[in-house]
N, C-alpha and C positions, 0 to 999 in steps of 0.2 A: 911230506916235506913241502909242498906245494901251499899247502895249508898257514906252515910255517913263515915262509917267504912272503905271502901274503899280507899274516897279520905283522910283519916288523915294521912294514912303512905305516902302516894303520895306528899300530905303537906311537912310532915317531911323530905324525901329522897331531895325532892327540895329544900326546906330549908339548907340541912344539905352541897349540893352542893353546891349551894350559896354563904354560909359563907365561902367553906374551901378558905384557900389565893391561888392564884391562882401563877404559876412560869411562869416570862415573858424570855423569850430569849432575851438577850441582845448581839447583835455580836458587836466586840471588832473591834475597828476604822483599816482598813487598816494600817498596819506599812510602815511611810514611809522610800523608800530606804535608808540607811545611807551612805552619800558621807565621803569620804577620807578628814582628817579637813586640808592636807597637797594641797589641790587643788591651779591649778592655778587660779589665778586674773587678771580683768579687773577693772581699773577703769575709769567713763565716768566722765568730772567735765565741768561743764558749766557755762562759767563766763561772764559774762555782761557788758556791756563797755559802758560809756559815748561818747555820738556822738564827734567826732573830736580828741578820745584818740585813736582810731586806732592802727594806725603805730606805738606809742609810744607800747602800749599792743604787739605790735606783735615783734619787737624789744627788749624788756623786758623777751618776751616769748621763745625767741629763744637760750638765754642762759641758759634759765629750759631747755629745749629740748636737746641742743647739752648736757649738764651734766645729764642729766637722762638717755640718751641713754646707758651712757659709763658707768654706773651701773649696777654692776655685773646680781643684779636680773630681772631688765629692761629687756625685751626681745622687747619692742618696746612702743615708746612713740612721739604721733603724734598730732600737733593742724590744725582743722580745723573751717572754717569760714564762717555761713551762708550767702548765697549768696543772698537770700533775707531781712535779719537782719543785714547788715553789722557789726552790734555792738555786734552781739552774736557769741561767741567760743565755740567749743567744744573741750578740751583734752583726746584724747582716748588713753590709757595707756594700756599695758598688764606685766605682773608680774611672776615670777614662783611660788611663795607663799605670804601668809601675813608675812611672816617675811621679803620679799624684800619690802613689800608695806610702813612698819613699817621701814625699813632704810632710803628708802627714805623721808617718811617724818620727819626724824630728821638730814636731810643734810642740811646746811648752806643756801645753793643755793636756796632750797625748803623755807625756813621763809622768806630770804633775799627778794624769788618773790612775798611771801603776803605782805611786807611793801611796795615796790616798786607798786606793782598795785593795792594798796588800795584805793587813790585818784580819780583810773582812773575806778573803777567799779561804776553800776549803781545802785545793788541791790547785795546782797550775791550769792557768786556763791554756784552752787548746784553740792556734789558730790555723785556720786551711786559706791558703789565699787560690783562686782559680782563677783561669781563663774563662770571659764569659764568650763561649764558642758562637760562631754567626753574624757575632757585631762585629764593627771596627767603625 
């Protein structure tokens, strides 16, 4: 009987822990760093060519280049051409911000070179515009 009496508070104490809600630690995600929204840009754009559009594409492309260069925010704007893909480009562009990236795309010369090489691409060309990290 002793035995008995014993274990009912032993019951209830574990019981009573049991139930109570329990508090979980939740650690709060890493913050990450906050860059400066005034960062310089790159952008890469890779555009696709119809075999035998070549030279016409490159031709085409030379007059984006020499008028991109001479654009205030342009700090440099370059096409190159794999040499295994003959028909694939890549334009690698560099920027002081999104506001030069945003002029240049509402410059003449810039629409003028999508109607002009619309014919001559294979597939939509693809562009990534980045942060170039460490500058400002």
């Amino acid at each position: 009987m002793k035995t008995k009496i014993l274990l009912i508070p032993v019951i209830i104490i574990a019981l009573a822990t049991a139930c109570k809600p329990r508090t979980t630690v939740v650690q709060e995600p890493a913050q990450a760093s906050v860059q400066p929204a005034d960062l310089p840009k790159m952008i890469l754009a890779k555009v696709f060519i119809k075999p035998g559009s070549e030279a016409d594409f490159i031709t085409a492309a030379q007059v984006m280049i020499t008028n991109s260069n001479k654009e205030e925010g342009c700090t440099s704007y370059t096409l190159y051409q794999d040499p295994y893909e003959k028909t694939d480009f890549i334009f690698v562009e560099r920027y002081k911000n999104q506001a030069a990236i945003d002029a240049h795309f509402a410059t003449p010369y810039f629409k003028e070179f999508g109607t002009t090489i619309g014919n001559m691409t294979s597939k939509p060309t693809e562009i990534k515009i980045i942060d170039i990290a460490g500058e400002k």
